[in-house]
N, C-alpha and C positions, 0 to 999 in steps of 0.2 A: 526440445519442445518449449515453449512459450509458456512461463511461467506468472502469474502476477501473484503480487504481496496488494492484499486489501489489508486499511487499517479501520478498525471502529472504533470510532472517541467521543466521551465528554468534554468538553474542555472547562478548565478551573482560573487559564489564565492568556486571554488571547493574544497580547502584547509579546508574553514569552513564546505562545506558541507561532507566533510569525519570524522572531527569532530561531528557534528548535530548528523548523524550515531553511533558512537560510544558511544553518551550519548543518544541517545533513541531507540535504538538495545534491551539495555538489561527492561527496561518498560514495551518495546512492548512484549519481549518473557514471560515477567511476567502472563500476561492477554491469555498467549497462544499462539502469534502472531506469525508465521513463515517466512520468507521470501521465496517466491518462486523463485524472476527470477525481473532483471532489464536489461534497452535496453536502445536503443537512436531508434529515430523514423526515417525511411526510405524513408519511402513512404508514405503519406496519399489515399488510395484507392478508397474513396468515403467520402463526405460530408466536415468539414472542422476539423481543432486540432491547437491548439497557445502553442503545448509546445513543444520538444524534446528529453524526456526521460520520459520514463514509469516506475514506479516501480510494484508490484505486492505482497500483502503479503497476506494469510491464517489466519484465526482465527476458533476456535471450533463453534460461532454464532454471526452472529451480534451484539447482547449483550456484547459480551466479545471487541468488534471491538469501541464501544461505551465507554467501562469503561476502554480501553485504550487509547483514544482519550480524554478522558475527568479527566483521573488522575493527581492530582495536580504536580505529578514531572514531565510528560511529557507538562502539559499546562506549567512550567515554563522553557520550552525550545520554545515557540511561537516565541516570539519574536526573538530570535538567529534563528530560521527557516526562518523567512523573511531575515535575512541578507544572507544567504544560497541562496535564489534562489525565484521565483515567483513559486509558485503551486494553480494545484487543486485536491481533495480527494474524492473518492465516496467510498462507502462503498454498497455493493451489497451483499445479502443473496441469497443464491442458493437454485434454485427452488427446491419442493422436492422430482419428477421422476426424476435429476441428478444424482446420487446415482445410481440408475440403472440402469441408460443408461451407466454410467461406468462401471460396472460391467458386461453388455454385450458386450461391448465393447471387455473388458480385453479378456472375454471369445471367443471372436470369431478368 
């Protein structure tokens, strides 16, 4: 199942964080990881959020979300992460009627 890694960040240092990017872009794509789509946060609609940008990436499953986050050339970008910016990451696997509720979707 179709897993995505969202990340929520402040950023402290935008120069390195286009750097950070650029040395864990290609890791991530290694494991399958796509990026969909990055924002800055607008509006909080309900309940409460401490960051200002959202990122959004796609993985083949959870698993793959996992041995990307936990490979040794991405864990040795940790630290250079924290100088980048405060974050937090969830990793969320899609339920498994989504699949067809997009495809009825499309269809309709």
């Amino acid at each position: 199942m179709t897993a995505y890694f969202i990340a929520l960040g402040t950023l402290k240092d935008p120069e390195k964080m286009e750097r950070y990017v650029e040395l864990s872009g290609p890791i991530m794509a290694r494991h399958g990881g796509q990026w969909i789509s990055t924002g800055e946060v607008k509006k909080i609609l309900t309940g409460s959020h401490k960051h200002d940008r959202v990122a959004i990436f796609s993985f083949p499953s959870i698993e793959h979300v996992e041995a990307w986050y936990n490979d040794p050339d991405y864990k040795s970008l940790w630290e250079f992460r924290s100088e980048c910016g405060d974050f937090d990451f969830l990793a969320v696997e899609e339920f498994p009627w989504v699949a067809d509720a997009k495809k009825t979707l499309e269809e309709e």
